[in-house]
N, C-alpha and C positions, 0 to 999 in steps of 0.2 A: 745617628748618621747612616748604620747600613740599610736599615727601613727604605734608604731612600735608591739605596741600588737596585732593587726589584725593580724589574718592569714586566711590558707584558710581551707575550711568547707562546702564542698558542698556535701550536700546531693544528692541520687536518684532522678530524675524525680518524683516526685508524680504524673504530671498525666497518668503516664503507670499503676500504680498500681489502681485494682477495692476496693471498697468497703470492698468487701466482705473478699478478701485478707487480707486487713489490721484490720476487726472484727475479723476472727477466730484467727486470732495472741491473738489479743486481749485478747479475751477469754479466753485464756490461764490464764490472770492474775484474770479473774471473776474466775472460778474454784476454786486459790487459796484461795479467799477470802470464799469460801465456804466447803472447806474441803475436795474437789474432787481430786480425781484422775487427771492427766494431759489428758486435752482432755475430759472430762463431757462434756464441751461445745459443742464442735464438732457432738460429739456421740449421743446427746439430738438430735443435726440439723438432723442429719443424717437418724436415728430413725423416724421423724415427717416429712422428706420432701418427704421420702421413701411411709409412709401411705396416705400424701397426691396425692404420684404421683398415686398411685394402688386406689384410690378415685375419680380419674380422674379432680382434682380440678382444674379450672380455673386459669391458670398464673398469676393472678393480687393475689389469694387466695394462692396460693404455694410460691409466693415470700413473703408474710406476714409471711406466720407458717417460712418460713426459719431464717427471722431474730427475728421475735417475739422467737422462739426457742433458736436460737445462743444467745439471747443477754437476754435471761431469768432472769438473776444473778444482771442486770444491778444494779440494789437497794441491792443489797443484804447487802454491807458492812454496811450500814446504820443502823444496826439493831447491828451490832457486838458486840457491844459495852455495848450494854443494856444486852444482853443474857449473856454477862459472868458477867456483874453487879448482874443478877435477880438469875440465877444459878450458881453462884460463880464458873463457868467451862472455861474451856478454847472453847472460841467459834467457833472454825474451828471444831475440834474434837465435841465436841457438836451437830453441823450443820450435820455433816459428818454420825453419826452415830444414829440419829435422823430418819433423811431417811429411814433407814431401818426397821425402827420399824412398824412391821405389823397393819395394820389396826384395829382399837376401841379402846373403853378407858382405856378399862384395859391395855393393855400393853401402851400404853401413857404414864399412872400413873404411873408404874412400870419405865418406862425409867426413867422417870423427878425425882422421887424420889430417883433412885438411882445413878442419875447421878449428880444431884445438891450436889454441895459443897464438892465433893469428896477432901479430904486432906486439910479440913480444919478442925476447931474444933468443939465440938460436939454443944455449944450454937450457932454456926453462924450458920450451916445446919438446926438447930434446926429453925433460926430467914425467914432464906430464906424459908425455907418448909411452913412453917406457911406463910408466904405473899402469896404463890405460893397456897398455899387449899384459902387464902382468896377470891382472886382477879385470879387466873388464867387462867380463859376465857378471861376476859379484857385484859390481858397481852399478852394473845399469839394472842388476836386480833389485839392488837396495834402496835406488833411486823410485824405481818404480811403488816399490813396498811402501816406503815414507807415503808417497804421494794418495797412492789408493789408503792406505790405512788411515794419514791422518782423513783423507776426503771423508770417508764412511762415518768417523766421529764428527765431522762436524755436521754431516747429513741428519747423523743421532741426537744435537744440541738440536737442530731445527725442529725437531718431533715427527723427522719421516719414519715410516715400519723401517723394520732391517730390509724388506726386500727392496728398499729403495740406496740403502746402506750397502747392501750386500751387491747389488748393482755395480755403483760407484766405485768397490773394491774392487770388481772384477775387470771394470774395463778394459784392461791391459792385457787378457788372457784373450789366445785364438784357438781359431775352430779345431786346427791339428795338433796343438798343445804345445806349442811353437811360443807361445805368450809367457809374460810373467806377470806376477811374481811367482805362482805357483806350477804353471804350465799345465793347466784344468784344459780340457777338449771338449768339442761335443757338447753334448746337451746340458752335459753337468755344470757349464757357464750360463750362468741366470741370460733369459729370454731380455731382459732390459738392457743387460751391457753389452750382450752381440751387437742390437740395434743402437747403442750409442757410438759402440766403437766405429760400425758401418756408416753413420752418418755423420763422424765428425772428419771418416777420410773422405769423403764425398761431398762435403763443404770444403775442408782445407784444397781440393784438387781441382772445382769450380771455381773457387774465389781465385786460384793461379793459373787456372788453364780454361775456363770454358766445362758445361753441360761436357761435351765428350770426351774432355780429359775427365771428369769424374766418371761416368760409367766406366769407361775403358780402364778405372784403375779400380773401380769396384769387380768388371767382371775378372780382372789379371790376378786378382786375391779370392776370388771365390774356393771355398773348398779348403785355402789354408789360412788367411785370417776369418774369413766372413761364414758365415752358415749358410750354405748353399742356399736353401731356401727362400731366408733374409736377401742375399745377394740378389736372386733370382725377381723375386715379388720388389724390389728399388730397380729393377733394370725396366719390369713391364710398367711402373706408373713415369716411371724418370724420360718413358719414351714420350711423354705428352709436353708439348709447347708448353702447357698450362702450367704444369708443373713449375719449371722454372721461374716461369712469371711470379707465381704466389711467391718461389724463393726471394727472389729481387724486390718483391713491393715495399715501398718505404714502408707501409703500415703493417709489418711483418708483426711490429710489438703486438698490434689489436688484435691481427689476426693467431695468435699464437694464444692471447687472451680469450680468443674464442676459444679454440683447442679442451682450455680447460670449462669453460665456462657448460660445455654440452654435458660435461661430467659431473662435477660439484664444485659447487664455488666456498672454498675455503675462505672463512672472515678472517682477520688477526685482528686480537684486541692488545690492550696496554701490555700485556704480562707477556704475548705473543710479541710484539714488536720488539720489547726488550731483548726476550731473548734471541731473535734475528737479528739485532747491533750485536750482543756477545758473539754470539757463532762468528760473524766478519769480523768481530774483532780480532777472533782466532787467524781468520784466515790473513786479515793484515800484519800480525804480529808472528807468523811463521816465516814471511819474508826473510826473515832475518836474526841468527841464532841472538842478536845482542838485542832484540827487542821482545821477548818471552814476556806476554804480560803486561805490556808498557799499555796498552788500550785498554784494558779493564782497570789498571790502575787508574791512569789519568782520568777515564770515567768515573770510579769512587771518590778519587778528589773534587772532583769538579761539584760533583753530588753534594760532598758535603762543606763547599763552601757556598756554593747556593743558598743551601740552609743557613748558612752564617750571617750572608750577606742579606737578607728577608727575601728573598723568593721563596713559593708555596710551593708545596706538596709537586702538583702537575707537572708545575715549569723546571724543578729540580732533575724529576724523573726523564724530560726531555730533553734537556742542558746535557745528562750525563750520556743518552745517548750520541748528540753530538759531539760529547767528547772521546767516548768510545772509536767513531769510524773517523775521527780529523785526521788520520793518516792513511784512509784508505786510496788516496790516490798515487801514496808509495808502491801500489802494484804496477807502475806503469816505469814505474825507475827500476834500472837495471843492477840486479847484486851487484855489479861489478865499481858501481858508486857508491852503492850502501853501505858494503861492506871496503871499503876502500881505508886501507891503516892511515893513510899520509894525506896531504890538501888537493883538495878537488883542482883539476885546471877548469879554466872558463868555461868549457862547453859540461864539462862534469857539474861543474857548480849551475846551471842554466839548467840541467836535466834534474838535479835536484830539487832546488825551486821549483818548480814544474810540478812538483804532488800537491801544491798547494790550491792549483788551480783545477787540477784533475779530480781532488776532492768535492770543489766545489759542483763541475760537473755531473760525478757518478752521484752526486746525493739528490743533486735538481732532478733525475728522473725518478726520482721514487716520493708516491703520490703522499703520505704522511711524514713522511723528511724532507720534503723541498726545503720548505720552512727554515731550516734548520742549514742551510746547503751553505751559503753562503758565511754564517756564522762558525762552523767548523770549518770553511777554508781560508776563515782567518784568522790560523793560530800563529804565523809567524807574524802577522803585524806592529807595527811599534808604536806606541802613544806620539813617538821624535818624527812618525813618518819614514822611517829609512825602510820600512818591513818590506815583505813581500806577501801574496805576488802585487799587488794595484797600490802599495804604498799609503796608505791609509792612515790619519793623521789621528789624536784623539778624539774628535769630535765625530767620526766616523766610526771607528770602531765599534762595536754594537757591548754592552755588558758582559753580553754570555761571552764573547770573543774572547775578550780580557779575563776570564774566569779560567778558560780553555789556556789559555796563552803562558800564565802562573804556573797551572800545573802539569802542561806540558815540559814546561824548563826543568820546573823541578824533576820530575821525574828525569828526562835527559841527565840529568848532573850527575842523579844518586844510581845511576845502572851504568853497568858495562858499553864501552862504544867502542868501535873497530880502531878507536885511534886513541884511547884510555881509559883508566880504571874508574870503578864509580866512586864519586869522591860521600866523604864522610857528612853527614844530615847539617851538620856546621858550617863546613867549608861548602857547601851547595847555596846554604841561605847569606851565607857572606857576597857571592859571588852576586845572586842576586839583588841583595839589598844594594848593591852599584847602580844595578840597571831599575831601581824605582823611578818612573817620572819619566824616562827612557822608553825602555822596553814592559817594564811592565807599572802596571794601577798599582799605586798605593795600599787601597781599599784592601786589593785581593792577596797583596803582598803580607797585611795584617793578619787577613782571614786563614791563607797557609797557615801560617806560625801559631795562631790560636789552633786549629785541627789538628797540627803538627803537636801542637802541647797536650791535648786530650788522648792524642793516640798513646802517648810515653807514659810506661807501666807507673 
């Protein structure tokens, strides 16, 4: 009988598609986890490969700033988590409108204090304020540090040099040594993160203000975040109408694809794609301390009931990638749901639901995952029809879905969640064995428990 669960599942060619193609997709889902506008990513690259080109920098030096730039955010979610813990906020919005707060401490202060704990009670704003005067250099040091160090490792799973690593790390550091984590000045901050840090506050200040709120806030930082230089050479091209046009064109994605394409066009093959779902995996699984690992898990499950069920070789090895990113449209949910101990109210529960479909979207732009976009965004589906998000009855559900769906739960059951402990391999499979015929395939429900039974010493 499982012979007969195979079907067919073939993806695009991965090695037609570059690198670069399937980052700026990518990036799409960095953005979210940051609070951006759709396309920050992009816009950053754009911005910084534009000053490097009018710098006359060496192609080995312009392919750096392009991904060091594009892939800026890489760490970002890592920190998500603690920032709406420290400042009881919702941490995309937090993130988002952080940015814009003009340079020195006073308006610092004034953000943070009037942003922490908003709509909560007057003793808790009271409890965070007070942590936040005690210790608040450490904190937004440590914040930072998280965020650049994990970014640089995960720059390191995708097989960039360190100097694209070393980049990423640095972003956070300025020209007077006024930055963290390390407060490096000067030249001694890699040529790639000056240019990212310069062009992603020169995006965040157009996209809220207009062309002359970003110069006007790139030339009011020259000297103490920006390298004079950098500053100087974005103020001479940034004078050209042109300039902003090319920022705004819908076709930003192609044109940014050109960008790389004069330089070298990077192929990804099978072993290449893989490990671009691990890397994201990471970054979806930082969101949130209680899901450490939950994407590569789910993805070896899924792998190996594929094989259980008779799918081949290829279709396994693609199954598992979509099992790997089915939550990556949790970067668009805010900690402050994720991690939330007690029950969602309605609009909580509505922003949660909500990854399921974001999923589906960030995966449809990437040219060898499309395929796959729709099947990993439905892994909350139910055989009864009640699922989310489109409600999809058995007969719609696609196989791989139902594969994903199994070991999605399971994993949920047997890990830590912000609102209980993880229950014991037993009472996990009990719980489910209710919802066969329900919630989840029988088929896959068997399949678990045979894998489950091979894995035990």
């Amino acid at each position: 009988m499982l012979h007969a669960f195979a079907s067919e599942f073939h993806l695009a060619d991965s090695s037609n598609t570059s690198l670069s193609e399937i980052l700026c997709a990518f990036s799409y889902a960095l953005d979210l986890t940051e609070g951006q506008p759709a396309g920050h990513s992009l816009r950053s690259c754009w911005i910084a490969s534009k000053i490097a080109q009018a710098l006359d920098l060496p192609a080995s030096e312009r392919r750096t700033v392009y991904y060091a730039t594009l892939l800026k955010d890489l760490g970002c979610s890592s920190n998500s988590a603690r920032i709406a813990e420290i400042y009881l906020a919702d941490d995309r919005s937090f993130k988002h409108d952080f940015k814009l707060v003009p340079e020195g401490l006073g308006p610092t202060l004034r953000f943070v204090f009037s942003r922490t704990g908003q709509g909560h009670s007057l003793p808790a704003r009271a409890r965070a304020i007070a942590t936040i005067l005690k210790d608040g250099t450490n904190i937004a040091r440590d914040l930072i540090q998280t965020r650049c160090t994990r970014g640089a490792d995960i720059a390191r799973r995708l097989r960039f040099p360190e100097a694209v690593a070393g980049a990423i790390a640095a972003l956070d550091e300025h020209w007077d040594g006024g930055g963290k984590p390390l407060g490096t000045r000067g030249d001694a901050i890699p040529l790639a993160a000056r240019l990212a840090l310069l062009a992603q506050i020169a995006d965040v200040f157009n996209t809220a203000g207009g062309p002359a709120a970003a110069r006007a806030e790139v030339a009011a930082r020259r000297g103490s975040w920006f390298d004079p230089e950098l500053a100087n050479a974005f103020l001479r091209i940034s004078a050209e109408r042109g300039f902003w046009l090319a920022l705004n064109d819908p076709a930003l994605d192609s044109r940014i694809g050109a960008v790389e394409l004069e330089e070298t066009r990077i192929p990804v093959d099978d072993d290449y794609l893989d490990d671009i779902a691990a890397a994201f995996g990471a970054v979806i699984d930082a969101k949130s301390p209680y899901t450490s690992g939950h994407s590569e898990r789910v993805g070896e499950y899924a792998h190996a009931l594929g094989g259980k069920l008779g799918m081949n070789g290829g279709d396994t090895r693609r199954l598992r990638r979509a099992a790997i990113l089915h939550d990556v449209g949790k970067l668009a949910v805010s900690s402050r749901v994720l991690e939330k101990p007690g029950s969602l109210d309605e609009d909580e529960w509505r922003e949660m639901r909500s990854h399921a479909e974001q999923t589906t979207a960030i995966l449809s732009r990437i040219g060898p995952l499309r395929e796959m976009a729709s099947i990993a965004g439905a892994h909350h589906e139910r055989l009864d029809g009640k699922g989310y998000p489109l409600g999809l009855n058995q007969m719609l559900i696609s196989p791989e879905a139902r594969i994903i769906t199994v070991c999605d739960f399971y994993d949920a059951l047997t890990a830590d969640r912000p609102y209980r402990a993880a229950m014991p391999v037993e009472q996990a499979l009990k719980i489910m064995a209710q919802e066969v015929g329900k919630a989840i395939y029988g088929p896959c429900f068997e399949a678990l428990k045979a894998v489950l039974g091979e894995q035990t010493p």
